[in-house]
ROSE-6911 format. One record per atom (N, C-alpha, C, O): x, y, z negated; residue in three letters. Coordinates in steps of 0.1 Angstrom, whole numbers, padded with zeros to 4 digits, always signed. Last residue first. Example, Ala and Ser with C-alpha at 12.3 -4.5 7.8 and 13.67 -1.06 7.14 Angstrom:
BEGIN
+0128-0022-0071SER/+0137-0011-0071SER/+0129+0000-0079SER/+0134+0011-0080SER/+0132-0057-0078ALA/+0123-0045-0078ALA/+0132-0033-0078ALA/+0142-0033-0085ALA/
END
This chain:
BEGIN
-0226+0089+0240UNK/-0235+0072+0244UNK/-0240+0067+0235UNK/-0246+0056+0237UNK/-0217+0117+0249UNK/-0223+0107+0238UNK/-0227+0097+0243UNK/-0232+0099+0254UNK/-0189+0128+0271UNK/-0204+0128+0269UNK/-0203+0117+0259UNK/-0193+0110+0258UNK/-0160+0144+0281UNK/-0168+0142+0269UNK/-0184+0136+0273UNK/-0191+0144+0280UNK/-0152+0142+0316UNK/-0161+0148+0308UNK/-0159+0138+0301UNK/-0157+0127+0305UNK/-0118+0143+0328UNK/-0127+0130+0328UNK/-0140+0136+0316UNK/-0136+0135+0305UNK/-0084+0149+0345UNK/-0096+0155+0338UNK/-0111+0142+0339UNK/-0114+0134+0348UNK/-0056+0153+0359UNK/-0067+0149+0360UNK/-0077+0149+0350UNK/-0069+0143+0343UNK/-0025+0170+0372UNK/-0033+0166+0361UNK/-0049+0160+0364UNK/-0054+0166+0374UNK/+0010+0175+0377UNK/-0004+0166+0387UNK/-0018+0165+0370UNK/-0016+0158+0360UNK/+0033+0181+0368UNK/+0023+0192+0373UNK/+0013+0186+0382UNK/+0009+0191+0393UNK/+0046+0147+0374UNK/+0047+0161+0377UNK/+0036+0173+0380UNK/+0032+0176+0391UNK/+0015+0121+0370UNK/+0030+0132+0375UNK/+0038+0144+0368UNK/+0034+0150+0358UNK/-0004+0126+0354UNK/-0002+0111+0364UNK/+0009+0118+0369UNK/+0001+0124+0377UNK/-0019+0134+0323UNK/-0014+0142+0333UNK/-0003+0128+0340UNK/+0004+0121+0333UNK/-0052+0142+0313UNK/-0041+0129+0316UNK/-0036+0135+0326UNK/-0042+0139+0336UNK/-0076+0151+0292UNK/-0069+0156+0304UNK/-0058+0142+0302UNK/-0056+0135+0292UNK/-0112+0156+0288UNK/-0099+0147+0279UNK/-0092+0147+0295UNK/-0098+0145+0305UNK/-0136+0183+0279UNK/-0128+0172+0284UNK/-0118+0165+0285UNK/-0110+0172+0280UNK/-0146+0197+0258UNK/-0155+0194+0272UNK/-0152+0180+0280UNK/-0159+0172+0285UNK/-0133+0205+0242UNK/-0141+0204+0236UNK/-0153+0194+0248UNK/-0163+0188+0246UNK/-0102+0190+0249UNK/-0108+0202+0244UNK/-0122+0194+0243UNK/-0124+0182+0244UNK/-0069+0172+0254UNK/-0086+0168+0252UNK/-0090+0185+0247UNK/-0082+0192+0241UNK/-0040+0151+0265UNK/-0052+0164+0258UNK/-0066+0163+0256UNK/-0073+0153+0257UNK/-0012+0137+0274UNK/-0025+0137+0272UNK/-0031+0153+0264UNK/-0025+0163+0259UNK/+0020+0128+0294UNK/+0014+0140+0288UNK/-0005+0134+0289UNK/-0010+0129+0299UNK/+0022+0108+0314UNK/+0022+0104+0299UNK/+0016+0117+0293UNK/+0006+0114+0286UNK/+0047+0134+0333UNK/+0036+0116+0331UNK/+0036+0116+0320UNK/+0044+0122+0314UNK/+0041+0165+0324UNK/+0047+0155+0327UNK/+0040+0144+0327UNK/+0029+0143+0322UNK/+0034+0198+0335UNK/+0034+0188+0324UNK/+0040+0175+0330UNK/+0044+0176+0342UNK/+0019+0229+0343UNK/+0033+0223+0335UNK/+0027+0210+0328UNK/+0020+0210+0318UNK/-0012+0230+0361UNK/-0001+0232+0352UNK/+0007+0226+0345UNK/+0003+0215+0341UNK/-0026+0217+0385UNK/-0015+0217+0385UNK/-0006+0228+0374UNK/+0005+0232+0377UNK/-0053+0222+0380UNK/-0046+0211+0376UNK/-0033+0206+0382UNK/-0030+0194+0383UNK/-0057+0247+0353UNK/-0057+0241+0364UNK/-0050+0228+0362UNK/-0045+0223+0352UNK/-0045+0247+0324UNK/-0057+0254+0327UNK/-0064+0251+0343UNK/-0076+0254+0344UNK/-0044+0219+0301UNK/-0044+0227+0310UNK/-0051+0234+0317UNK/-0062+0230+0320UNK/-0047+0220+0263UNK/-0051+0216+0277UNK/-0045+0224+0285UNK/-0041+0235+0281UNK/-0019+0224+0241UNK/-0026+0229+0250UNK/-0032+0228+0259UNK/-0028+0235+0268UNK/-0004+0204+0232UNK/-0015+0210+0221UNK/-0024+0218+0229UNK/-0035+0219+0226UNK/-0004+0169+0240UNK/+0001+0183+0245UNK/-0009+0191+0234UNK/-0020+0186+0229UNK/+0012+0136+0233UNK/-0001+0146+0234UNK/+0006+0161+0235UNK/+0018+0164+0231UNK/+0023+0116+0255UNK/+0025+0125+0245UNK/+0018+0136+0245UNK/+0018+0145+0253UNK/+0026+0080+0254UNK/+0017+0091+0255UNK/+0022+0100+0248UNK/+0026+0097+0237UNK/+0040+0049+0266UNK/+0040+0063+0262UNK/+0032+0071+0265UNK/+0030+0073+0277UNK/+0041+0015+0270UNK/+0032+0024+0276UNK/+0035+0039+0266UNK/+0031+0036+0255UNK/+0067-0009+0283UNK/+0062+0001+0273UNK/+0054+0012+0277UNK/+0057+0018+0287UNK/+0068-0047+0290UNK/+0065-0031+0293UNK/+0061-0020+0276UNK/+0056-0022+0265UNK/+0068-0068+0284UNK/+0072-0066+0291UNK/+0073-0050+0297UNK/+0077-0045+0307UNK/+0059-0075+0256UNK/+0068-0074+0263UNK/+0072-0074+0274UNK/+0081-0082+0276UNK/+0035-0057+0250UNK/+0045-0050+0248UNK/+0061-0062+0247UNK/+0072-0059+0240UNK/+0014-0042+0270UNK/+0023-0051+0272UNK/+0033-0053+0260UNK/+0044-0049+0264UNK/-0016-0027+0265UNK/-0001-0024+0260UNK/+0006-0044+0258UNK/+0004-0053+0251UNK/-0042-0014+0273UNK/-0038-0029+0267UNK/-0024-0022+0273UNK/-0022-0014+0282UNK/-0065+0018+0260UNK/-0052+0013+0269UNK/-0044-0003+0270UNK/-0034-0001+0264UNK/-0091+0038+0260UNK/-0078+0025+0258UNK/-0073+0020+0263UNK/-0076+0016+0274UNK/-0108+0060+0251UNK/-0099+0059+0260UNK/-0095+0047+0253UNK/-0095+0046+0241UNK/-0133+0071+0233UNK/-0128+0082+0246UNK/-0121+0076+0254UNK/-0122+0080+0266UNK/-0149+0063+0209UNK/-0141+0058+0218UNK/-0141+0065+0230UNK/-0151+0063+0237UNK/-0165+0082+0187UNK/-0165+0073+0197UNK/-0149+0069+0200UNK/-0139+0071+0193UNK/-0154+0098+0157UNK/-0160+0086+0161UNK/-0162+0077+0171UNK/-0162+0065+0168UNK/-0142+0124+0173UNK/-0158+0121+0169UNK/-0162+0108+0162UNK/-0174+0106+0160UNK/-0125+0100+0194UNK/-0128+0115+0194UNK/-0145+0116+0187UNK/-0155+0111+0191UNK/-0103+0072+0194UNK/-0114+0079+0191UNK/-0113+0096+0191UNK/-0103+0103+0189UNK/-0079+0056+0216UNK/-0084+0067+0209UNK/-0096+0072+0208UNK/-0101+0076+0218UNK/-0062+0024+0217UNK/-0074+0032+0214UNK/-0076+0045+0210UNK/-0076+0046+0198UNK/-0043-0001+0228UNK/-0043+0010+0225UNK/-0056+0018+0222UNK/-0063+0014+0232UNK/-0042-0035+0224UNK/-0052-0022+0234UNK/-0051-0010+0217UNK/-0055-0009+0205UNK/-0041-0064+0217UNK/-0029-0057+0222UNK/-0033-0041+0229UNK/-0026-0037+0238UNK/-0062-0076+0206UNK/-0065-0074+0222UNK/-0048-0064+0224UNK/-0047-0059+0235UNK/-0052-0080+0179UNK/-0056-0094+0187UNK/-0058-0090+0205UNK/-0056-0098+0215UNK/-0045-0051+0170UNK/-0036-0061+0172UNK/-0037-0074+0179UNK/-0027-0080+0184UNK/-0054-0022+0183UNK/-0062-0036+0182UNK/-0050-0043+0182UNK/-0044-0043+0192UNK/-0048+0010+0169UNK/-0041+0000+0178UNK/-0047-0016+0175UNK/-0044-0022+0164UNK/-0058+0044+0174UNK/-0056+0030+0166UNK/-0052+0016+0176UNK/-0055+0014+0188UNK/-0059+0078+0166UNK/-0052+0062+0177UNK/-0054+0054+0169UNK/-0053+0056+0157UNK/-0087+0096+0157UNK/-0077+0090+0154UNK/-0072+0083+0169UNK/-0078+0083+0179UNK/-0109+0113+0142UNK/-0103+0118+0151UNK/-0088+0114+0152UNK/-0079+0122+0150UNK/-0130+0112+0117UNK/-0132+0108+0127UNK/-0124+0109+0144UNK/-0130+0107+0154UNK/-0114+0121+0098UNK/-0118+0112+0094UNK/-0128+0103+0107UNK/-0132+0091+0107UNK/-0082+0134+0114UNK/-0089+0137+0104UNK/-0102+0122+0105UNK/-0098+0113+0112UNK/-0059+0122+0125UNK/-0054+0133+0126UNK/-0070+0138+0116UNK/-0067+0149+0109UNK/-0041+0090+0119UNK/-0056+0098+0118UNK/-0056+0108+0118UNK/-0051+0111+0107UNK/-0037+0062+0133UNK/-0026+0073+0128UNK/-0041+0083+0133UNK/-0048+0084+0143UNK/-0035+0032+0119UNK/-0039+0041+0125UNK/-0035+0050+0120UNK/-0029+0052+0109UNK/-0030-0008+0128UNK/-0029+0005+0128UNK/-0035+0019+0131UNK/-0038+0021+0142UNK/-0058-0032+0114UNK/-0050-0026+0124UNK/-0042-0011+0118UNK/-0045-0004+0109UNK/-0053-0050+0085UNK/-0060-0049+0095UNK/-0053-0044+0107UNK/-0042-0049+0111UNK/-0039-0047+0065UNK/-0036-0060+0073UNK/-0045-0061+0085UNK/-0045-0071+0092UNK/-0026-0016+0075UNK/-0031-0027+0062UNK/-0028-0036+0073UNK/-0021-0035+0083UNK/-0018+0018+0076UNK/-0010+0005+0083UNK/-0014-0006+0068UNK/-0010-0005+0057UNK/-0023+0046+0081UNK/-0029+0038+0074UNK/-0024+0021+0083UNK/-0027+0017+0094UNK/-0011+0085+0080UNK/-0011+0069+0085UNK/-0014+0057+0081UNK/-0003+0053+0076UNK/-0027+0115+0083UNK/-0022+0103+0077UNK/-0019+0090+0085UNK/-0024+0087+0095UNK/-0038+0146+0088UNK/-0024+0140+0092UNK/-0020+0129+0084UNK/-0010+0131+0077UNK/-0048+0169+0072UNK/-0050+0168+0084UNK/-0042+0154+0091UNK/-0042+0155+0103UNK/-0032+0175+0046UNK/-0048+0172+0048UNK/-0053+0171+0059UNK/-0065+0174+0059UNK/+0004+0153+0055UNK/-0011+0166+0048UNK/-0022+0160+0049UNK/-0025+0148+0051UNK/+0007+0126+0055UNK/+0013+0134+0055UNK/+0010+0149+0050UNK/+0016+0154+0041UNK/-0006+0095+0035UNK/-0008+0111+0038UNK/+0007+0121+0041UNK/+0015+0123+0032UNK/-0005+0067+0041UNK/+0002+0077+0037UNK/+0002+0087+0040UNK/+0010+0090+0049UNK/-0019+0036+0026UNK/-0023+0049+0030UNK/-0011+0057+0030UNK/-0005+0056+0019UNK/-0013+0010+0014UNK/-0023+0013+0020UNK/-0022+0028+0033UNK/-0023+0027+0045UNK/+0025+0009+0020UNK/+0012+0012+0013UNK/-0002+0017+0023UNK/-0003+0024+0033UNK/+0043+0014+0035UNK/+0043+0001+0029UNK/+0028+0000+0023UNK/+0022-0011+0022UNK/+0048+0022+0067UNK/+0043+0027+0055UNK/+0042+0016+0050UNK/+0040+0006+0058UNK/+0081+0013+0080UNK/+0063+0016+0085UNK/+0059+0021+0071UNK/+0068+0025+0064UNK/+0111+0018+0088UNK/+0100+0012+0097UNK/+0084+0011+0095UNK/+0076+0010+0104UNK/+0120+0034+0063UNK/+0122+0036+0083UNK/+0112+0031+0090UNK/+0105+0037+0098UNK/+0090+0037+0039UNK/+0101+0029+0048UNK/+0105+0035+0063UNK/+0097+0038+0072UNK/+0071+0051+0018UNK/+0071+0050+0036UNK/+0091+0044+0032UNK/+0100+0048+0024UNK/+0042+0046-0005UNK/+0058+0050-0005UNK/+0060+0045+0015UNK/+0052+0038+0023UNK/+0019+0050-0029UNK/+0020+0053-0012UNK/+0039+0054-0015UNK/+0045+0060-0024UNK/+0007+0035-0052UNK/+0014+0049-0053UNK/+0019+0048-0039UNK/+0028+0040-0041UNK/-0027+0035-0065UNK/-0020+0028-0055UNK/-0008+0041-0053UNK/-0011+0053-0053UNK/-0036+0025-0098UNK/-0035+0036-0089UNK/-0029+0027-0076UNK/-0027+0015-0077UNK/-0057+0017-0122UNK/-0046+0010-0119UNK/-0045+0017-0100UNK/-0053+0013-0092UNK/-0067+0034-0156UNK/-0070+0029-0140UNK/-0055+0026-0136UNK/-0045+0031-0142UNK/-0061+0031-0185UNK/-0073+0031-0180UNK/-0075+0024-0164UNK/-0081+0014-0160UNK/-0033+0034-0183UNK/-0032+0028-0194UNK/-0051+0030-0193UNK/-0055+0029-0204UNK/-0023+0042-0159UNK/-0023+0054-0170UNK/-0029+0047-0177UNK/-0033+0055-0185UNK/-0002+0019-0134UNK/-0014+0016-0141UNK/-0015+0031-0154UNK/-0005+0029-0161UNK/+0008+0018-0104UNK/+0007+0025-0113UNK/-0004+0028-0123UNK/-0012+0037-0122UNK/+0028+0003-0080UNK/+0009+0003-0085UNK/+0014+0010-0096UNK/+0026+0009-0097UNK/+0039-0009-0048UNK/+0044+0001-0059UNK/+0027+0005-0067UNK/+0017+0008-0061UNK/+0038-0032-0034UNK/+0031-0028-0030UNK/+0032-0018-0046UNK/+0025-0022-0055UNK/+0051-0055+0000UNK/+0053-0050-0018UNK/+0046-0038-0014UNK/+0046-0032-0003UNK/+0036-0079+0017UNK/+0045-0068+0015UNK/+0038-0061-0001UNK/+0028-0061-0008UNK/+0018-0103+0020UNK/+0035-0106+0016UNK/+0044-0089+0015UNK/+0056-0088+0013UNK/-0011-0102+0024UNK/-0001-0099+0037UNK/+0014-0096+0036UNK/+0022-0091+0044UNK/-0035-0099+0012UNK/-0025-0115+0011UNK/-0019-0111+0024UNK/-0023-0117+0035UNK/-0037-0069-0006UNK/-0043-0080+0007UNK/-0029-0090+0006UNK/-0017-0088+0001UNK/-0047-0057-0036UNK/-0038-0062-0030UNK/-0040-0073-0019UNK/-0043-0085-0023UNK/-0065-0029-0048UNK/-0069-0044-0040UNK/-0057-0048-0034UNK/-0055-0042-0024UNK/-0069-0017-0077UNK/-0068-0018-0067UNK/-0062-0033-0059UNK/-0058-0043-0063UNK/-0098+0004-0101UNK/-0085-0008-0097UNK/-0081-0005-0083UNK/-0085+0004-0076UNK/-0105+0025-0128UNK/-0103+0020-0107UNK/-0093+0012-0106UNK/-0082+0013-0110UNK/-0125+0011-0154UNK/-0113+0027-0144UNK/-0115+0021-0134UNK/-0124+0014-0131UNK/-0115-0018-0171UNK/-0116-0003-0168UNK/-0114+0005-0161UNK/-0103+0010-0159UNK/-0101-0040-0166UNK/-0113-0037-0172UNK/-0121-0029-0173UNK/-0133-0031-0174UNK/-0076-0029-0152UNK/-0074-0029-0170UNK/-0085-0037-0177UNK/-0084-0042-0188UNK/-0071-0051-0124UNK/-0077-0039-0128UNK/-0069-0041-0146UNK/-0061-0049-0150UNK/-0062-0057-0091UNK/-0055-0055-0103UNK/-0063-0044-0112UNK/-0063-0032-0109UNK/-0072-0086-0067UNK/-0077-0067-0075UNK/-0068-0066-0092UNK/-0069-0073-0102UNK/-0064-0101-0041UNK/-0060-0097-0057UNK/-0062-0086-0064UNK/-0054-0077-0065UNK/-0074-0120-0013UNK/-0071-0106-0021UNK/-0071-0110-0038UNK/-0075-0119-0045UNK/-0059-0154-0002UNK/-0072-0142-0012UNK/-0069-0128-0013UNK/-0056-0126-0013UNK/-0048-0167+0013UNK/-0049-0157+0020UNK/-0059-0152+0010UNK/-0069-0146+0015UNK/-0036-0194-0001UNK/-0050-0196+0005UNK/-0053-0179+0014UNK/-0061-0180+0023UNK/-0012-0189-0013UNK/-0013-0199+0000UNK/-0024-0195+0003UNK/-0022-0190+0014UNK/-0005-0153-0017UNK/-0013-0163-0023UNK/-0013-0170-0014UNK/-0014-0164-0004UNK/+0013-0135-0023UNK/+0015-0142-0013UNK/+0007-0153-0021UNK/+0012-0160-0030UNK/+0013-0096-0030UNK/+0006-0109-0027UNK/+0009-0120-0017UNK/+0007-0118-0005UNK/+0030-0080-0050UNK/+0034-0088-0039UNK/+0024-0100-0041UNK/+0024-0110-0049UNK/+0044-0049-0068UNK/+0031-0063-0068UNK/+0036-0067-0055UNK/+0044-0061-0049UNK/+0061-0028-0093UNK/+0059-0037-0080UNK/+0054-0051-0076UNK/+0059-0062-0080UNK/+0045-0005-0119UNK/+0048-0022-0113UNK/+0052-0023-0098UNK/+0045-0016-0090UNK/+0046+0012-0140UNK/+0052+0018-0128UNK/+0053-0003-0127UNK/+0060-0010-0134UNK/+0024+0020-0166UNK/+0036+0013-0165UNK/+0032+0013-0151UNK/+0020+0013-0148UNK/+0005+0022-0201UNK/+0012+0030-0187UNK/+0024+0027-0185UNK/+0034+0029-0193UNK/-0022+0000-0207UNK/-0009+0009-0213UNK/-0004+0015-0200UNK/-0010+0013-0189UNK/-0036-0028-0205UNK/-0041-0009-0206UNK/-0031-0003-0209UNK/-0035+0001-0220UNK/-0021-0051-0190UNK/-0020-0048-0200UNK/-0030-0029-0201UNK/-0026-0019-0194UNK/-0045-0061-0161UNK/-0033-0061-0165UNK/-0034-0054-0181UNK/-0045-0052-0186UNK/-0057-0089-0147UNK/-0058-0081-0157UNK/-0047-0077-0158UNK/-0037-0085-0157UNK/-0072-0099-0113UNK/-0062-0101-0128UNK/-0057-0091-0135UNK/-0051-0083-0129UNK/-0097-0114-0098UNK/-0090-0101-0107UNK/-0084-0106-0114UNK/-0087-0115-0121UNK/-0099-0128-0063UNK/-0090-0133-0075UNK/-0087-0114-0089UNK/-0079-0106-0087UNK/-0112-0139-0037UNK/-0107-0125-0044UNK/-0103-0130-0056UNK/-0106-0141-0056UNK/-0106-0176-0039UNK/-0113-0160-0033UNK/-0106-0152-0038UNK/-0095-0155-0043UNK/-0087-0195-0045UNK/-0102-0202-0040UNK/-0108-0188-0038UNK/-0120-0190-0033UNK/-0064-0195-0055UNK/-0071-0191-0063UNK/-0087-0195-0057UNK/-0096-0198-0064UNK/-0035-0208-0055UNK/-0046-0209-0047UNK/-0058-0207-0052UNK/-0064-0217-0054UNK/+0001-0190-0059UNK/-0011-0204-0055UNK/-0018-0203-0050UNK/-0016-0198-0039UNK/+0011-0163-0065UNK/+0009-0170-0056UNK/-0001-0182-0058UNK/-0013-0178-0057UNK/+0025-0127-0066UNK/+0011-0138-0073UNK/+0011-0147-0058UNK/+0011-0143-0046UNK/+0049-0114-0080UNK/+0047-0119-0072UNK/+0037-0128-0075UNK/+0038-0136-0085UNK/+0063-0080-0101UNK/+0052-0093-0100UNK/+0050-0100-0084UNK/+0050-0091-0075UNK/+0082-0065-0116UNK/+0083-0071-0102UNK/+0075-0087-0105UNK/+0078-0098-0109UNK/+0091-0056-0141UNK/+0088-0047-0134UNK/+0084-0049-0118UNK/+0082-0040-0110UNK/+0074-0076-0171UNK/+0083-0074-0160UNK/+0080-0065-0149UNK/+0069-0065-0145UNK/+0058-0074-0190UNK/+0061-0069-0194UNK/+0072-0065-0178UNK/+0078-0054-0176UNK/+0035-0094-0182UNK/+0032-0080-0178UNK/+0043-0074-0180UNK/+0044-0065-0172UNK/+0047-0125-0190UNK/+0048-0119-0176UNK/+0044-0105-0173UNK/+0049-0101-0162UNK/+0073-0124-0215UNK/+0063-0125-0212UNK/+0060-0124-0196UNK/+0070-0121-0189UNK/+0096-0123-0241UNK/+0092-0126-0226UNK/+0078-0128-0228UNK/+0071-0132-0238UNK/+0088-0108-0270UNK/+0093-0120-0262UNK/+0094-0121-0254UNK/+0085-0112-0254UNK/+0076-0087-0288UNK/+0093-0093-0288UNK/+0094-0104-0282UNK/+0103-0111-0287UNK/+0047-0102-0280UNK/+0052-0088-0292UNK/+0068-0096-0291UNK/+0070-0108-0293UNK/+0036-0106-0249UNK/+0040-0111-0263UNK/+0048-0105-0271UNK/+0059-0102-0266UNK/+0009-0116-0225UNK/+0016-0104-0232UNK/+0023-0109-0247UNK/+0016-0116-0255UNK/+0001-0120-0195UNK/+0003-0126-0204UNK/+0012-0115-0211UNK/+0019-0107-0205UNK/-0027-0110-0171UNK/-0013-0116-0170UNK/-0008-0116-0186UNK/-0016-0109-0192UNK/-0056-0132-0166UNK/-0047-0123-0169UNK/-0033-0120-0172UNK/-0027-0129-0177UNK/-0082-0139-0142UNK/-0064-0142-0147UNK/-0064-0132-0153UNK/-0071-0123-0148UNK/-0106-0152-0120UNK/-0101-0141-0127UNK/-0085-0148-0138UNK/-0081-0159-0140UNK/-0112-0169-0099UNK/-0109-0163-0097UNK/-0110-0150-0106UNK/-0113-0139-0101UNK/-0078-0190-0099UNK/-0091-0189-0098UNK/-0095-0180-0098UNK/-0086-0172-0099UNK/-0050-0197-0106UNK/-0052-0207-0102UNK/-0069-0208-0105UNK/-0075-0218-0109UNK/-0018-0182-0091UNK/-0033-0181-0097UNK/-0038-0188-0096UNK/-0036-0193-0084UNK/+0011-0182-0108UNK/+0005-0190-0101UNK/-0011-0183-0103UNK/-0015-0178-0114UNK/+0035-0154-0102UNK/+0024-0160-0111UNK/+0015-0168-0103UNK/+0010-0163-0092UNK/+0066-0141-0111UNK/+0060-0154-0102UNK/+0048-0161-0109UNK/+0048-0169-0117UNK/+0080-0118-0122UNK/+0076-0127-0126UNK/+0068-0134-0112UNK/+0065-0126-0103UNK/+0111-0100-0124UNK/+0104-0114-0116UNK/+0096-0117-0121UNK/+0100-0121-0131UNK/+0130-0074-0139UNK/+0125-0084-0140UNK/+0111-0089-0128UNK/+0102-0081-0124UNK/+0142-0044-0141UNK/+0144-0058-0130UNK/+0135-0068-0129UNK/+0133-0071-0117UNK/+0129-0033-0161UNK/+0134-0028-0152UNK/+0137-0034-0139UNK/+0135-0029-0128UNK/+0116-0056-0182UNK/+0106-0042-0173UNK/+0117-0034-0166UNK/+0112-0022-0166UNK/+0145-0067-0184UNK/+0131-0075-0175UNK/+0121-0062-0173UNK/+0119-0059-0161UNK/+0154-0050-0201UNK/+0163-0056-0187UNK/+0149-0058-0176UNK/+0145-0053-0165UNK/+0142-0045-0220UNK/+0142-0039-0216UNK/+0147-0041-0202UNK/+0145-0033-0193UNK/+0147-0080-0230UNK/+0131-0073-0227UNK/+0133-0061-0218UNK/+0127-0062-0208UNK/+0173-0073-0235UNK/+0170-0085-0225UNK/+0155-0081-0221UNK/+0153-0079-0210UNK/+0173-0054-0260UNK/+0178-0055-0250UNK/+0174-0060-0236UNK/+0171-0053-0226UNK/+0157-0072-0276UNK/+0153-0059-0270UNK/+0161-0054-0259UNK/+0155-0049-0249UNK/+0176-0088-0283UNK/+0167-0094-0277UNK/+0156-0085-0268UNK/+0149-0088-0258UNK/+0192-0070-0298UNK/+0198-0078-0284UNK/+0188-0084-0276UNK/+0190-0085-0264UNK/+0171-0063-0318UNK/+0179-0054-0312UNK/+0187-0057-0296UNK/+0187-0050-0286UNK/+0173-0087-0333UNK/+0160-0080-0327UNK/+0165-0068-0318UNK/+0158-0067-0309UNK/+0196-0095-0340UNK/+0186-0104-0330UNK/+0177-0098-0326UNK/+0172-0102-0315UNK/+0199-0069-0357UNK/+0206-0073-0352UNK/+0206-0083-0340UNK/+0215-0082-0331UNK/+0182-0079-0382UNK/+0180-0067-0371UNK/+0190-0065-0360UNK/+0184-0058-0351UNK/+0186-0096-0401UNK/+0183-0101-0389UNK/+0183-0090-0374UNK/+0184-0092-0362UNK/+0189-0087-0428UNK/+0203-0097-0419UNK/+0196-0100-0404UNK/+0203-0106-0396UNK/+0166-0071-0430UNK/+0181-0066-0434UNK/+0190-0073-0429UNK/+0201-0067-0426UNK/+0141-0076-0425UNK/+0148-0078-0415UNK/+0163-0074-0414UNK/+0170-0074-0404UNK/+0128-0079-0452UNK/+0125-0093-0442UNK/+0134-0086-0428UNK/+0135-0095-0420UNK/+0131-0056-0468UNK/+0145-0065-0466UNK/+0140-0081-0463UNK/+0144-0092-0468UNK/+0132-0027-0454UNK/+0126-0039-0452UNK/+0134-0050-0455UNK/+0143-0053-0447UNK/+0149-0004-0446UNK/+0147-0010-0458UNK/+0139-0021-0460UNK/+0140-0024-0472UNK/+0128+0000-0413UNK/+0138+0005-0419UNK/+0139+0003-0437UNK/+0130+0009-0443UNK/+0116-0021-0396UNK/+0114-0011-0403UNK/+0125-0009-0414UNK/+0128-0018-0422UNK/+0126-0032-0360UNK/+0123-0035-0377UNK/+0121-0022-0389UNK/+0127-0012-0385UNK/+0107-0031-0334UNK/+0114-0021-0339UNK/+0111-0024-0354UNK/+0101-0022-0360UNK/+0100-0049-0303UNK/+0105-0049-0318UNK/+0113-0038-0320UNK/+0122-0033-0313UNK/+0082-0039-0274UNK/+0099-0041-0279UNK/+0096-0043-0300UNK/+0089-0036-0306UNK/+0063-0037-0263UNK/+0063-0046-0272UNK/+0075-0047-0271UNK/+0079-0057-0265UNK/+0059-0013-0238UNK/+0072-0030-0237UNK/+0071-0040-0249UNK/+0078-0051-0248UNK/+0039+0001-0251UNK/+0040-0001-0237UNK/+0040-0014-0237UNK/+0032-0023-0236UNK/+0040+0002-0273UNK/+0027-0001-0275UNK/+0030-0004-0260UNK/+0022-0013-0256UNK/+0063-0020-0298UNK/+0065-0004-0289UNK/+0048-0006-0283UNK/+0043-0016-0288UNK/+0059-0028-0331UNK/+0062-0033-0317UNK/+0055-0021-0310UNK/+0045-0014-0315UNK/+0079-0038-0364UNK/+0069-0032-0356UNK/+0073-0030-0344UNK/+0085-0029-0341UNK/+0086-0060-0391UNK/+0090-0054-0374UNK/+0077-0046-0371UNK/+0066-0048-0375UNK/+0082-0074-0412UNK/+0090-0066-0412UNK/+0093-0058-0403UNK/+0101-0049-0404UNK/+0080-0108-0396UNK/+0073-0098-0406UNK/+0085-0085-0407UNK/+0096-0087-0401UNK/+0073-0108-0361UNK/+0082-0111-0373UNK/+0078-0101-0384UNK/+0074-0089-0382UNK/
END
């Protein structure tokens, strides 16, 4: 509108002050800014993809779809699918439920993007007006996000692939969701697995910080360990058993 100028984020209208193109009108532009501000706080958009690049749609004082704080991408894009977002800086909640199961890379154009898997959970993104970040948030029940670093020793990575809980980059559990089998790596290899009922049974491990030094020191069923030589399992009461490290 003549006489107006627009926010560089939210494209809110802001009339220029003595302008007398918005002297009876400023007033519409002001309520209508209102309702814009509503929508980047609340706001839905539901975006069909329909291939595989998109971008999401931008309009000086109007509805639009970037401007909303809760994006959902769905249809059928036929593959990975980029969709553009505005270069400005802005706090989004994403949600891929594409029918066909594509990924969704949200980039500027620019910078680092990131990859949204067709697995229907929300996914907090954070675009500095160059690169489009992933911001890690945890729920009672699991990490919502790619990745969630507890420290520098100590993350949990729950995608659409399997679970893992990583004590460093070669030295994790991970859990096969099609073989139902428990796993622990040491180094890289595979040391141990376990297939896990899980209805009809529950399998518990609780790692000990201390191997033991015979094999009847303090410990319980379920108690596990490992040193540099060998990976301990404790089958009772102060009953322990022991199995050599070797490379394959």
């Amino acid at each position: 509108m003549s006489g107006t100028n627009y926010t560089t984020s939210l494209r809110l209208g802001e009339p220029v002050p003595g302008n007398p193109a918005v002297r009876n009108v400023w007033g519409g532009i002001l309520n209508a800014d209102m309702t814009l501000i509503e929508a980047a706080i609340t706001g839905l958009s539901s975006v069909a993809l329909t291939g595989l690049t998109q971008s999401l749609t931008t309009a000086n004082g109007a509805a639009d779809q970037a401007r909303n704080q809760i994006i959902k991408f769905t249809g059928t894009p036929g593959g990975t699918c980029t969709v553009t977002v505005p270069s400005v800086p802005k706090l989004g909640l994403f949600a891929n439920a594409t029918s066909d199961s594509s990924s969704v890379v949200l980039t500027t154009g620019a910078g680092t993007t990131i990859t949204l898997p067709a697995d229907g959970f929300w996914y907090w993104t954070y675009c500095d007006g160059t690169n489009v970040i992933g911001v890690p948030i945890a729920t009672r029940d699991r990490v919502v996000a790619p990745e969630f670093e507890i420290d520098d020793n100590f993350y949990i990575v729950i995608s659409a692939g399997d679970p893992i809980i990583a004590f460093d980059a070669t030295d994790f559990l991970t859990y096969d969701r099609a073989l139902n089998k428990l796993a622990m790596l040491i180094g890289g290899a595979a040391q141990f697995a376990v297939e896990v009922d899980r209805v009809s049974s529950l399998v518990q491990f609780n790692i000990s910080a201390v191997p033991p030094a015979t094999s009847t020191s303090p410990g319980s069923a379920g108690d596990i360990t490992w040193d540099v030589n060998y990976f301990y399992v404790c089958t009772g009461p102060n009953n322990w058993a022991r199995t050599p490290l070797s490379s394959f």
